[in-house]
N, C-alpha and C positions, 0 to 999 in steps of 0.2 A: 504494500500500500504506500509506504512512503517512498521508494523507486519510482513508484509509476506519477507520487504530486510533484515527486523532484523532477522528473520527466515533463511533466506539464509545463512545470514551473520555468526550465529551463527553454523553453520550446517558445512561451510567454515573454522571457526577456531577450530571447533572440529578435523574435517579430519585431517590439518596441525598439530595437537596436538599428535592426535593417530599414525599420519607417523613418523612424530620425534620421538616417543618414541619407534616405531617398529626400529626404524633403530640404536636406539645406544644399542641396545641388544644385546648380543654377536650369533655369528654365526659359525656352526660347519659343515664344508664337508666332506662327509667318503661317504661309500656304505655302506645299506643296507642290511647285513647277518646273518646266524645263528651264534650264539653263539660257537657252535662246529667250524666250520668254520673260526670265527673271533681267535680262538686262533689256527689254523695254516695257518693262512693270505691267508686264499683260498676267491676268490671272487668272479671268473666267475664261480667256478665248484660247486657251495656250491649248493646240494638238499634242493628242497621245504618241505624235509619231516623235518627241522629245520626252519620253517617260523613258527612256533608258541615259539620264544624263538629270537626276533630280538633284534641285535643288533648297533651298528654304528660304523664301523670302520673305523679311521682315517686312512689319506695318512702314517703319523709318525710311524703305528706301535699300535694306543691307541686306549682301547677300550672302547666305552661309552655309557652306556645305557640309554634310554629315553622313557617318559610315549608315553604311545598312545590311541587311544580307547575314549568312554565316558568322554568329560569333558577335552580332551586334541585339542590342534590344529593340530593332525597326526589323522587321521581314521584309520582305519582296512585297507578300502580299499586301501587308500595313501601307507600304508605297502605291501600291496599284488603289488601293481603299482611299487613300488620301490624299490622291492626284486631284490639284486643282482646288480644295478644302481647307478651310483653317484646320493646323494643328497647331499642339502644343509637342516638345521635345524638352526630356530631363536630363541631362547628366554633364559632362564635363568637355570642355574643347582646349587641351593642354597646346593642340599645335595648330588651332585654330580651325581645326574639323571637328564639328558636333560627334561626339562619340556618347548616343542616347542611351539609358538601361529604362527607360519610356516612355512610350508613345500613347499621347491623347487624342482621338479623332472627337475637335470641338465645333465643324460643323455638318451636322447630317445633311445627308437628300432626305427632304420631305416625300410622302406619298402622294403622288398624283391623283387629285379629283377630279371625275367629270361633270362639268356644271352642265346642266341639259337645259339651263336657259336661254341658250342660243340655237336652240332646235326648232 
C-alpha cells in the first residue's frame, strides 16, 4: 500500500514538474505559411503547392522558422492541419529555429451551413 501512494505520489510531482517547465518556455503565435508567401505577408491566399517549405509568420511582420517532422513536437500532419491557421508554438529557439515540444491549432475551420434562403 505505501509502494503503490509512493508511486502515485511520485508520478504526481513529476506531472507538476514537467507542466512548470512547459509553461515558462517561451511561446510564438503566427500562421502557418509558405515561405514564398510569408515574404509578401499573404496568409489566407498562400497555395499548398508551398506546404513543403513552412514557415511561421508572426502578427509583427517576422518570420520564423521551426523544426518539425521526426524527433520534433510538430508532425507533418500538425503542419498539413495548420497550413494557413493561426497557431501557437512552445518551446525554445537557441539558434534561432523554433524547436517546439507544442503545438496549439488556435484557429478552426468552422462547419459549413447551408442557408436555403437564397432558394
Amino acid at each position: 500500500m505505501t509502494r503503490m501512494f509512493l508511486q502515485v505520489a511520485a508520478a504526481a510531482l513529476w506531472s507538476l514538474a514537467a507542466s512548470a517547465g512547459a509553461a515558462s518556455l517561451p511561446t510564438w503565435e503566427g500562421w502557418i505559411v509558405g515561405g514564398p508567401c510569408a515574404e509578401e505577408r499573404r496568409i489566407a491566399d498562400c497555395p499548398l503547392r508551398h506546404i513543403d517549405q513552412p514557415v511561421l509568420l508572426l502578427a509583427s511582420g517576422e518570420v520564423r522558422t521551426f523544426r518539425y517532422g521526426d524527433g520534433s513536437g510538430i508532425r507533418q500532419v500538425d503542419v498539413d492541419k495548420g497550413y494557413g491557421k493561426k497557431v501557437r508554438l512552445t518551446g525554445e529557439a537557441p539558434d534561432g529555429t523554433i524547436e517546439s515540444v507544442r503545438f496549439d491549432l488556435l484557429e478552426k475551420t468552422g462547419e459549413r451551413k447551408f442557408f436555403k434562403g437564397c432558394l
